[in-house]
C-alpha positions as CSV (number, residue, x, y, z in Angstrom):
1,X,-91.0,52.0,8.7
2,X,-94.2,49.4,8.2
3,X,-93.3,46.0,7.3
4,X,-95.0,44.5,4.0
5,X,-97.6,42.5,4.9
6,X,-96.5,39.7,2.5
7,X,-93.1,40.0,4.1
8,X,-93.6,37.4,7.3
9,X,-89.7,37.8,8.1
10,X,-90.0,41.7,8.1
11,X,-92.9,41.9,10.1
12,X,-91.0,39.6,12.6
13,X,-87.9,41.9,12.5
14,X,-90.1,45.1,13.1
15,X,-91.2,43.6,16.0
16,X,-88.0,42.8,17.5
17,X,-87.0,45.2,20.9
18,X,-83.2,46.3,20.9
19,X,-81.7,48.0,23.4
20,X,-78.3,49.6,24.6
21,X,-77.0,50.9,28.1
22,X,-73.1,52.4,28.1
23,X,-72.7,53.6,31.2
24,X,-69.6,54.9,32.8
25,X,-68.5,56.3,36.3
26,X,-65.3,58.1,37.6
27,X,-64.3,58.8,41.1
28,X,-64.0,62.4,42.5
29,X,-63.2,63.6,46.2
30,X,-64.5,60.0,47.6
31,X,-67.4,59.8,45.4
32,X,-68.7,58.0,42.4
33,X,-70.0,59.9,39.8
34,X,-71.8,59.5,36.4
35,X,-69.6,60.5,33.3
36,X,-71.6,58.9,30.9
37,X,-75.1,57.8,30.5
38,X,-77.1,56.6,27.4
39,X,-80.0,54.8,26.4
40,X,-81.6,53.3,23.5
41,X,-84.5,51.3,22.7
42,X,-86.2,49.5,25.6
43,X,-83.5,49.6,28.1
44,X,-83.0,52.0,30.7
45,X,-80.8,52.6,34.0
46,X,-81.9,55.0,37.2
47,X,-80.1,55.9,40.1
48,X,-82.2,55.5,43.5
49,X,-79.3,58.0,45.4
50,X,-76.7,60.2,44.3
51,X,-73.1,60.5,44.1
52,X,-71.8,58.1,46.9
53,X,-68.6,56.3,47.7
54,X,-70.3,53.2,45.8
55,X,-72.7,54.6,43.2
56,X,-75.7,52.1,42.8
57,X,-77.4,51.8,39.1
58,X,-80.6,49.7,38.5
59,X,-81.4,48.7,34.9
60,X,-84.6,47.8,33.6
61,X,-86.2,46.9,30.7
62,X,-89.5,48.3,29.5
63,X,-90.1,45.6,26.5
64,X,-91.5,43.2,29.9
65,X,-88.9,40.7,29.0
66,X,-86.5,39.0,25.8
67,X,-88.1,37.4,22.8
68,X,-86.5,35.7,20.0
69,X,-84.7,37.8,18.2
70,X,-84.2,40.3,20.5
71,X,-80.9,42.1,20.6
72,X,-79.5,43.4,23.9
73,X,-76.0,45.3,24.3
74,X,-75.0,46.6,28.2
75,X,-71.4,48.3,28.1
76,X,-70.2,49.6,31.8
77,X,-67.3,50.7,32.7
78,X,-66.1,52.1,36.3
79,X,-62.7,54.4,36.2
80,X,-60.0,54.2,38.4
81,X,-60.5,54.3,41.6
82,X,-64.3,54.2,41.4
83,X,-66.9,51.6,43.1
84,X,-70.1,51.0,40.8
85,X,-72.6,48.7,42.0
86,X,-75.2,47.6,38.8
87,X,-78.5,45.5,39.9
88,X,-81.9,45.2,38.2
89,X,-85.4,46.0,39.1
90,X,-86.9,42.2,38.9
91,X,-85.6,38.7,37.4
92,X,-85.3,38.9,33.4
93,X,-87.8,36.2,31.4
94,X,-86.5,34.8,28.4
95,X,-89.9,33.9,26.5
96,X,-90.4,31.0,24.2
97,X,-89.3,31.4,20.4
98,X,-89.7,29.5,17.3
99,X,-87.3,31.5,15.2
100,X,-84.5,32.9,16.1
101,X,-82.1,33.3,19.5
102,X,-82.4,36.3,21.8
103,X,-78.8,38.1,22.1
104,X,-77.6,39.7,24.7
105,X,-74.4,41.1,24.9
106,X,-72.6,42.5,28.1
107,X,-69.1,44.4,28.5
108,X,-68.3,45.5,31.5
109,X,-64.4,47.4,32.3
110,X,-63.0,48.7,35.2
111,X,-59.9,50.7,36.0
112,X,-56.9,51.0,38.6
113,X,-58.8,50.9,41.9
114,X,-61.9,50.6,40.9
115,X,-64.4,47.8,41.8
116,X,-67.4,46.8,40.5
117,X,-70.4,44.4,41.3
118,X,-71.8,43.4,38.5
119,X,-75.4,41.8,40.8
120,X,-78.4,41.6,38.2
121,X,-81.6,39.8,39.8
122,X,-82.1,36.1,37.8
123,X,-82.7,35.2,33.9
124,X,-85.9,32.7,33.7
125,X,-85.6,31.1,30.6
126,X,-89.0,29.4,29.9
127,X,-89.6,26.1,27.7
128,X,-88.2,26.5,24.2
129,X,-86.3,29.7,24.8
130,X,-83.5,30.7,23.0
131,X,-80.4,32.5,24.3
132,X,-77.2,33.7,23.3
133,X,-75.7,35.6,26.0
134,X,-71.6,36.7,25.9
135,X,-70.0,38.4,29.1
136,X,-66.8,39.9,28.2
137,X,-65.1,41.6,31.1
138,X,-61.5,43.6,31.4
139,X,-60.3,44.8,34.6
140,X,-56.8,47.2,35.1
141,X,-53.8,46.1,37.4
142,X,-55.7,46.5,41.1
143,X,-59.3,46.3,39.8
144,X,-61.8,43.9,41.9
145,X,-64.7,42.6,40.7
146,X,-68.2,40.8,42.1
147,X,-69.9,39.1,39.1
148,X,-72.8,37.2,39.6
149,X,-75.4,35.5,37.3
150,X,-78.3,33.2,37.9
151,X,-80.3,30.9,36.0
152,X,-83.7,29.4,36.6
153,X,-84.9,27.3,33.8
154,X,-88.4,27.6,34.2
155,X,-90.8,28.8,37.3
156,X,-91.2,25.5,39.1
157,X,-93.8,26.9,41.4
158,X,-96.3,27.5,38.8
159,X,-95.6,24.1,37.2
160,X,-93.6,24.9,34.7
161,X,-90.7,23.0,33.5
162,X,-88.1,23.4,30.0
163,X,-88.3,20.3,28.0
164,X,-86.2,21.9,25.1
165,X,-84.8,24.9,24.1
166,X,-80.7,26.3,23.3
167,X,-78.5,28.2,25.8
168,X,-75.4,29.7,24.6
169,X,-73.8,31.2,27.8
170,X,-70.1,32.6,26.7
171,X,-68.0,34.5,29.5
172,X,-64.7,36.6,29.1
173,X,-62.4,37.9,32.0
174,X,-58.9,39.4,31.2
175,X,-56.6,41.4,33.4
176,X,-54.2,44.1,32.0
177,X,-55.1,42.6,28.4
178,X,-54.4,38.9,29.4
179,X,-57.2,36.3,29.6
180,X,-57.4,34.6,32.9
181,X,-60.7,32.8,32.6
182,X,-62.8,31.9,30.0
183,X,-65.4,29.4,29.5
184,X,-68.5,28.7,27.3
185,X,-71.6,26.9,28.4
186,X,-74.3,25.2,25.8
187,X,-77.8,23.2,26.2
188,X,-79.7,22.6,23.6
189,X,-82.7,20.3,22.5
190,X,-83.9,17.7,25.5
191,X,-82.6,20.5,28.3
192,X,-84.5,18.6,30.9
193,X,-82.8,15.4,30.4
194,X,-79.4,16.9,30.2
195,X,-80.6,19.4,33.6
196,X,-81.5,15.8,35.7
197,X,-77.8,14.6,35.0
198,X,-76.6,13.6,38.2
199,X,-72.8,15.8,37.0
200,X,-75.4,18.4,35.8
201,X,-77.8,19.4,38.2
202,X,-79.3,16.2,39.4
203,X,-82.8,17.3,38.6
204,X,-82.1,20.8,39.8
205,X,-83.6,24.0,37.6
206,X,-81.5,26.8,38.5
207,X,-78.4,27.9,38.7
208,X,-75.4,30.3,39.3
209,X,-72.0,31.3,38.9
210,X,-70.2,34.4,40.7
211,X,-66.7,35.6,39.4
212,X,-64.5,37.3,42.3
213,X,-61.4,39.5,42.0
214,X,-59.2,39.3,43.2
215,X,-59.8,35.6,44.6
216,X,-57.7,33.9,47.2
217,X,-58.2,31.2,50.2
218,X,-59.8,33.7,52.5
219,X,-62.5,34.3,49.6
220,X,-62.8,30.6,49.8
221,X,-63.6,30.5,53.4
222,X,-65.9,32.9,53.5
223,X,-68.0,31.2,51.4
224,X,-67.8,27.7,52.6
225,X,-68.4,29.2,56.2
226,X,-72.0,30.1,54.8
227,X,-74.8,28.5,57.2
228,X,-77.8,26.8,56.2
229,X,-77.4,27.0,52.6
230,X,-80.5,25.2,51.2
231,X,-78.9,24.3,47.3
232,X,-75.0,23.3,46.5
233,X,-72.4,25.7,46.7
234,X,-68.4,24.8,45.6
235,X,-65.7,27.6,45.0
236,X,-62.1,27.4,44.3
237,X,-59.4,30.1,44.0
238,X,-56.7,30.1,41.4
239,X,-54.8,32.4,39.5
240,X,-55.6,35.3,41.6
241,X,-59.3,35.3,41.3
242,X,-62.4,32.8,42.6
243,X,-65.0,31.3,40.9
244,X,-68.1,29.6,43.0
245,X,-70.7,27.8,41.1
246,X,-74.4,27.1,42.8
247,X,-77.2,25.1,42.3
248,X,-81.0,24.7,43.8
249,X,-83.8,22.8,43.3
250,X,-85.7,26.0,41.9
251,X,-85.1,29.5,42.1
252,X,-86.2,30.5,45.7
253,X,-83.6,27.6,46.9
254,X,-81.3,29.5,44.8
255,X,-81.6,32.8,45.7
256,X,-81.5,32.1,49.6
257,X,-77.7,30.8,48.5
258,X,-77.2,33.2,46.2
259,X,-77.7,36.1,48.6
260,X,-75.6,34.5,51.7
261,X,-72.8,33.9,49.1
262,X,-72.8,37.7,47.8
263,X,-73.4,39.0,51.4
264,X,-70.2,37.1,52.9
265,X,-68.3,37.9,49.9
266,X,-69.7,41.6,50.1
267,X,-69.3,42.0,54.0
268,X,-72.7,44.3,53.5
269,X,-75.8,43.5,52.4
270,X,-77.1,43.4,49.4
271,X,-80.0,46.3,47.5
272,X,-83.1,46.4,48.3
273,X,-84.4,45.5,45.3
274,X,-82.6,41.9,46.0
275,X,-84.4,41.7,49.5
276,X,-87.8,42.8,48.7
């Protein structure tokens, strides 16, 4: 359909990219397999090998980044007793908007004995973006989970730097239906005043969080035994799961942390899309 040309919001709203990913995987005679795979609008997920004893997915998204009013909806869902690891082909950019907030909307589930790692390369947001991102994430009785996220607000190396903008950043996580963590992060307006906070990130511009279950002390250790780490880097364990939090001067400080953190937690390393 084409937009009326006297119709600014329609025009704006034909523009807009949307896409959806459900993806699901069983286990069969050691393997992983695909069960399900679809795709809609601008996003897509390959499969560099095949059926393996951790199947390994790469999304990507062919719109070359989020806009305002972009919509974005990622279901996955590993069954019992399968391993699924999900990555992406580069870092995500979350471009300026002066209407309104990109969406993105991820669910991922996993069975009895399944595990997934849930490692997609970092979201830029760049000045005056606008994001509002929900992770909602259910795991079975014995499921484990790796769940990592970064955030780099703004690509300091090519001098640039978020005055403003709005981050809505909601996460999810139950177990057998009960809700173990939940937690909801917002910036808005002056983000680089609230970023150089010193109980922010003291002038920092990116960030991290990583979700591990099941989390206990040895987690822990294996974290804080991480050498030469070139940002901050604090976990804790509680309730049966982990939860480490990073933070770096910029993004490359970030992901030298980011992948010594997932490689300990991993005990492997990590795709080679993260290492290239």
């Amino acid at each position: 359909m084409i937009a009326d040309a006297a119709d600014p919001a329609g025009i704006f709203a034909a523009n807009r990219a949307v896409g959806r990913i459900a993806l699901s995987v069983t286990e069969a005679g050691g393997l992983t397999r695909r069960t399900r795979v679809h795709e809609a609008g601008s996003l897509r997920v390959r499969f560099p090998g095949g059926p393996s004893p951790e199947l390994e997915a790469v999304l990507l998204n062919t719109a070359g980044g989020v806009a305002g009013g972009d919509r974005f909806d990622l279901a996955v869902e590993a069954g019992p007793g399968a391993r699924l690891l999900v990555t992406s082909t580069s870092a995500e950019k979350v471009y300026r908007s002066i209407g309104p907030a990109s969406q993105v909307s991820v669910r991922l589930a996993v069975g009895p004995g399944g595990a997934l790692a849930w490692l997609p390369q970092e979201t830029i947001l760049f000045d005056h973006a606008r994001l509002e991102r929900t992770i909602d994430i259910d795991l079975a009785a014995g499921a484990s989970l790796i769940a990592a996220e970064a955030l780099i607000f703004g690509r300091t190396a090519m001098g640039e730097r978020v005055t403003a903008g709005a981050l809505t950043d909601r996460w999810r996580l139950r177990r057998d239906g009960r809700l173990l963590f939940a937690e909801t992060v917002q910036l808005g307006g002056a983000i680089a005043d609230r970023l150089a906070e010193p109980a922010v990130l003291a002038g920092g511009h990116a960030v991290a969080t990583v979700l591990i279950v099941p989390g206990d002390e040895a987690v822990v250790g294996a974290v804080r035994a991480c050498a030469e780490l070139r940002g901050e880097v604090g976990i804790s364990a509680w309730n049966g799961f982990a939860l480490a939090r990073l933070c770096a001067r910029d993004g490359a400080a970030l992901r030298h942390d980011l992948i010594a953190v997932l490689t300990a937690l991993r005990g492997r390393s990590l795709p080679r899309l993260w290492l290239n």
